[in-house]
C-alpha positions as CSV (number, residue, x, y, z in Angstrom):
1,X,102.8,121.5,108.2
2,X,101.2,121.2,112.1
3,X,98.3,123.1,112.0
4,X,97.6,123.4,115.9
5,X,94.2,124.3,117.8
6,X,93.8,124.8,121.5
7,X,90.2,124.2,122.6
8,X,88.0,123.1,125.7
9,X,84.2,122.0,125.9
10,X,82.7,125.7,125.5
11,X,84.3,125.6,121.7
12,X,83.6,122.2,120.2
13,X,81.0,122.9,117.9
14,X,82.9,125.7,116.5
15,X,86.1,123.2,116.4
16,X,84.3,120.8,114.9
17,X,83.3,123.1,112.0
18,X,87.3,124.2,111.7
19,X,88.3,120.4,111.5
20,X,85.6,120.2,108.4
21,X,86.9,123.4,106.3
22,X,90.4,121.6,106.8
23,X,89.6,118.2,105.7
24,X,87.4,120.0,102.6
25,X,90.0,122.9,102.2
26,X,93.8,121.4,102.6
27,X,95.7,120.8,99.0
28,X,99.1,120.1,100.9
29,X,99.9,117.7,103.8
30,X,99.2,118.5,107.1
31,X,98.7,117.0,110.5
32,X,95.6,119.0,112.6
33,X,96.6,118.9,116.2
34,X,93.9,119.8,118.6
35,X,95.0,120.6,122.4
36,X,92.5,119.7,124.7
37,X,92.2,119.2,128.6
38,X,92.2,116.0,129.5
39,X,88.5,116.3,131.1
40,X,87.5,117.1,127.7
41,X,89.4,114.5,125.6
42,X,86.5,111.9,125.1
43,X,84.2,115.7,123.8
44,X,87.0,115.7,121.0
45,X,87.7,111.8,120.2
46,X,84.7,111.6,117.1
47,X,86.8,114.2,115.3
48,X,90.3,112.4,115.2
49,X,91.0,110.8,112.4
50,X,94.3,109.9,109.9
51,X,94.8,113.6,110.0
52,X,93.5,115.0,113.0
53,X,95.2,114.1,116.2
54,X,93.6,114.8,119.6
55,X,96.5,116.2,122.3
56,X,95.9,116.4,125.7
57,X,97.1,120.0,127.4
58,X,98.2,117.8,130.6
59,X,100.8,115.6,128.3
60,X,102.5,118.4,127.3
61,X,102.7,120.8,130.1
62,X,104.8,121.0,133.0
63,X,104.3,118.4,135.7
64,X,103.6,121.2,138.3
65,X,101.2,123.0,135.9
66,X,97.4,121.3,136.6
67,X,93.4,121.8,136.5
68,X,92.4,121.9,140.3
69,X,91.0,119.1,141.6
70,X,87.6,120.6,142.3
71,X,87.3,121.5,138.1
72,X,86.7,125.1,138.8
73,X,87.7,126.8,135.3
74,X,91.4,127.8,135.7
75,X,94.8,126.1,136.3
76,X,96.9,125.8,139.0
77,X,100.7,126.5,139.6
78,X,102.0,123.8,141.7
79,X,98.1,122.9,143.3
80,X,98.6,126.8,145.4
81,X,98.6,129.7,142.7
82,X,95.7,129.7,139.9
83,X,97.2,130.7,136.6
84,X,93.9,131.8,133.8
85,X,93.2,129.9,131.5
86,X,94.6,132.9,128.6
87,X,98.0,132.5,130.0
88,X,98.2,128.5,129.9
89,X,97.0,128.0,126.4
90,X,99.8,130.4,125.4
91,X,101.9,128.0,127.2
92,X,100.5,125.5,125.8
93,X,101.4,127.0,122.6
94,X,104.7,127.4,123.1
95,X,105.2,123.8,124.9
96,X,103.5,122.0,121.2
97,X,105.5,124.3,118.9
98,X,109.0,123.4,120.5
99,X,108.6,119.8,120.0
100,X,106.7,119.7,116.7
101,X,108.3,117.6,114.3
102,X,106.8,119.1,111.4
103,X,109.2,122.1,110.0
104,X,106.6,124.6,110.3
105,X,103.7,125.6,112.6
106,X,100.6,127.4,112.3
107,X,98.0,128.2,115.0
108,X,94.5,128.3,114.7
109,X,92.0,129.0,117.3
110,X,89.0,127.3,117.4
111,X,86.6,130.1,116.1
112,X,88.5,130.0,112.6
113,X,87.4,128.2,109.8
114,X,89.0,128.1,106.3
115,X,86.8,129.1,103.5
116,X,88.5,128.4,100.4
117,X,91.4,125.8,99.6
118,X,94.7,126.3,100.6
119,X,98.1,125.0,100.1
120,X,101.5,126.0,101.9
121,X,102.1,129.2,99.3
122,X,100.3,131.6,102.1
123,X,103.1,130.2,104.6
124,X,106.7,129.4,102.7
125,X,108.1,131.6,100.3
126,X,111.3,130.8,98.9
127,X,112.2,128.6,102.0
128,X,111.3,130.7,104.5
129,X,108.3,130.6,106.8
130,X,105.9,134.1,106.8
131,X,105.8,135.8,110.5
132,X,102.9,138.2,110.3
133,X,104.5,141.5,111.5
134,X,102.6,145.3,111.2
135,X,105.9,147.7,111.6
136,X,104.5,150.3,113.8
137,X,101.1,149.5,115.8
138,X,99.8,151.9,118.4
139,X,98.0,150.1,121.0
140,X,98.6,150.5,124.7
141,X,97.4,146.4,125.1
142,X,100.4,146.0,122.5
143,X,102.8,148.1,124.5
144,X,102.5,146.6,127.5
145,X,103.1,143.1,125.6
146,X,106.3,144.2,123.9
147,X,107.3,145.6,126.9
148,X,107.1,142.4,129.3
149,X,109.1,140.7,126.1
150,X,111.7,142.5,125.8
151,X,112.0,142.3,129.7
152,X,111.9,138.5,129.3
153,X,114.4,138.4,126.6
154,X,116.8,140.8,128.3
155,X,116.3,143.6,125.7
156,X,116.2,147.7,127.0
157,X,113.6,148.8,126.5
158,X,113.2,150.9,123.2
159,X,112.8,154.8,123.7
160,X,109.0,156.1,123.6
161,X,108.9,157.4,119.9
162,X,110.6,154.1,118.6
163,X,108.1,151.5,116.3
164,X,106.1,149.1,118.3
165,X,105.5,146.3,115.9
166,X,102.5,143.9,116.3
167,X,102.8,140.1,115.7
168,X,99.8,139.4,116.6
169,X,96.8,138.2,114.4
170,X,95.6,134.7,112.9
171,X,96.7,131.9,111.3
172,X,100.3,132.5,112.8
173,X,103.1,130.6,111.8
174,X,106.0,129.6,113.5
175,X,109.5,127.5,113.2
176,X,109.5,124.6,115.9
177,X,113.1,125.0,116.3
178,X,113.0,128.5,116.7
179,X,110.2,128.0,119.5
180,X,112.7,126.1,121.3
181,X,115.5,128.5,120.5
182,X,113.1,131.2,121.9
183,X,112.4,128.7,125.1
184,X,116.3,127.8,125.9
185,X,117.1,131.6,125.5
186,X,113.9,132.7,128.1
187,X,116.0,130.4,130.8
188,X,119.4,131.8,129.8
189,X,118.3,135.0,130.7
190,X,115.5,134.4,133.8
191,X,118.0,131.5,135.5
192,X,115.2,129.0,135.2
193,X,112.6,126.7,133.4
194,X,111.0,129.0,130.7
195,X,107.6,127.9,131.8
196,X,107.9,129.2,134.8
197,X,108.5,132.6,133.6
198,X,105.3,132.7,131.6
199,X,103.3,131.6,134.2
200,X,103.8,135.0,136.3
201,X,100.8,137.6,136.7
202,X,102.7,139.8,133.4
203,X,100.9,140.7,130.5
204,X,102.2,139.1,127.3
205,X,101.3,137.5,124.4
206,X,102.9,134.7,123.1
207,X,103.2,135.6,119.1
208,X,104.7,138.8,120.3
209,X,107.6,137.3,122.6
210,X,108.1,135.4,119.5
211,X,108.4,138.2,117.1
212,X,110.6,140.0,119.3
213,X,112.7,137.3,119.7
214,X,113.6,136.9,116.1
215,X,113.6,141.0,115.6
216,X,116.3,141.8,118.4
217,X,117.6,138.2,118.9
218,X,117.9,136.1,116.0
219,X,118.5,139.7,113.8
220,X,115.3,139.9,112.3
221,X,113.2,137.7,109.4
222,X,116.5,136.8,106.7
223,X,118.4,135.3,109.7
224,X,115.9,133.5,111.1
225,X,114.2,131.9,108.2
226,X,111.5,134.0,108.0
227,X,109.5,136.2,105.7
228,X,107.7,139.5,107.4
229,X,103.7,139.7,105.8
230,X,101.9,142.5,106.6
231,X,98.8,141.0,104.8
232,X,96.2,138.9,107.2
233,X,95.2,136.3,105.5
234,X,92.2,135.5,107.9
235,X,89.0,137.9,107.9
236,X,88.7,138.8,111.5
237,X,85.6,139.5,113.3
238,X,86.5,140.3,116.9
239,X,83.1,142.0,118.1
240,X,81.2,141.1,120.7
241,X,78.0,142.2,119.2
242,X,75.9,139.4,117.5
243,X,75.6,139.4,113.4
244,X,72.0,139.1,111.9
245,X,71.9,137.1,108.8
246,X,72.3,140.7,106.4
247,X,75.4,141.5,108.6
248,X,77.1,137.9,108.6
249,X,76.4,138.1,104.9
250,X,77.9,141.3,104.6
251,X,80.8,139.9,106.8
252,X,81.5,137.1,104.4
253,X,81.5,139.6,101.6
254,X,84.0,141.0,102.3
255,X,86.9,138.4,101.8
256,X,89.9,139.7,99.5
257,X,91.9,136.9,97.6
258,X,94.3,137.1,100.0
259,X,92.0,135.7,102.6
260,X,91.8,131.9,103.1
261,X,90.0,132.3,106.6
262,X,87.4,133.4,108.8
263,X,87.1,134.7,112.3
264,X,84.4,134.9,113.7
265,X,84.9,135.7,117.8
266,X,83.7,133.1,119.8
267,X,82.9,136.4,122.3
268,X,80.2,137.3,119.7
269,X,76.7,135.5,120.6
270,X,76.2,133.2,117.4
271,X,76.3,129.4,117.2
272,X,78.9,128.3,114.4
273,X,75.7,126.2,113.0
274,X,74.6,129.9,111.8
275,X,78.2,130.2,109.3
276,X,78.7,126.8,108.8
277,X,77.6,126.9,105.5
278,X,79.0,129.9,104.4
279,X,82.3,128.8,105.4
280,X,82.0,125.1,103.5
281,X,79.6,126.3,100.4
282,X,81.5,128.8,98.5
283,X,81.2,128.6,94.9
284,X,83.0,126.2,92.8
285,X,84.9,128.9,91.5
286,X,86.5,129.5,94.6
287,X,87.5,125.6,95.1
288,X,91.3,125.4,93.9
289,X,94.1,128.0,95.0
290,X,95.8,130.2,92.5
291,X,98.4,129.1,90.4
């Protein structure tokens, strides 16, 4: 598998604490690809090794698609339009995925951290590749995202009271070729590179123009190779409120089997030094997946 991280200078020390749990964590083979800017490359170079492969954002992004020259802390869209950073890491994103070599991808941010091991069983079942996928998820964020998707993949709109499923979530896993599938059908439809689509002032999310795509393109998860999973299998903390030592302990508590991650959002004020060894001391119990 590619397991793929975006990250810039603000998140190395909680990317550097990711790239531990996977080197202590990983029972199957993997290559751990982490996307960085170029100005941050030499931040990241200690932590590449025979599996861990630094990527610069710059080598696989569109030509026209660059930092400013003045390093102020957003991209530009051929050196006149800035483009946030959110929307060009979900470019970014899509840009690894369709040329991964590896048969299956999954992303991890750089405030996740494995806690237990792992093997590929969480991600192929029987052949096919899980795509997290909550049927029916009311969220007006959410809307909006399926809407702009289904505008991009020339799909009406569904009526109000139809299910609004939600692809988003950690620990995502996609098909490379599919991701290009995805791209080469984005230009079909649009008349033009599928990059620049994306990078338009639209609200989207990248996981769900994926999810969509395979639901009312492809035909949904047995045509496409896929499994739908309902179950995270990353314990999310998304707060922006800090955790004192009770509540991160708490936090950490409450892991279910199904869990073989942490999330703890880098918008919440606490150094990844603070859950570093909670994430890489579990028990001994906990150190080899289920049968």
């Amino acid at each position: 598998m590619a397991l793929v991280t975006p990250s810039f200078a603000g998140d190395a020390t909680r990317c550097r604490v990711l790239v531990e749990s996977v080197q202590r964590y990983a029972r199957c083979p993997l290559r751990h690809y982490l996307l960085v800017d170029e100005r941050d490359e030499a931040l990241f170079a200690p932590l590449a090794g025979p599996t861990t492969i630094v990527v610069t954002a710059e080598s696989l992004l569109p030509y026209w698609l660059r930092r400013p020259a003045n390093g102020a802390n957003h991209w530009m869209i051929r050196g006149q339009m800035p483009l946030p950073n959110w929307y060009t890491q979900q470019i970014l994103k899509i840009a690894f995925a369709r040329c991964a070599t590896e048969p299956v991808v999954v992303f991890a941010d750089s405030d996740v951290a494995f806690v237990r091991p792992f093997d590929a069983a969480p991600f192929i079942r029987n052949g096919a590749v899980r795509l997290f996928r909550v049927p029916d998820f009311e969220d007006e964020q959410h809307r909006a995202w399926h809407r702009t998707a289904l505008a991009w993949l020339g799909i009406p709109e569904p009526a109000p009271d139809q299910p609004h499923p939600n692809y988003v979530g950690n620990l995502i896993t996609w098909k490379p070729g599919l991701a290009d599938a995805l791209c080469r059908h984005l230009e079909t439809v649009a008349g033009r590179a599928w990059a620049e689509v994306l990078a338009a002032p639209h609200p989207f999310s990248e996981y769900m123009l994926y999810g969509c795509f395979i639901q009312h393109v492809l035909g949904g998860e047995q045509p496409a190779g896929h499994f739908y999973d309902t179950r995270p299998i990353c314990h999310d903390y998304w707060l922006p409120e800090p955790l004192d030592e009770a509540g991160l302990e708490r936090f950490f508590r409450g892991l279910t089997p199904d869990h073989v991650a942490v999330m703890v959002s880098a918008r919440a004020p606490l150094h990844a030094a603070r859950y570093r060894a909670l994430v890489l001391g579990h028990p001994s119990e906990r150190d080899d997946p289920a049968p």
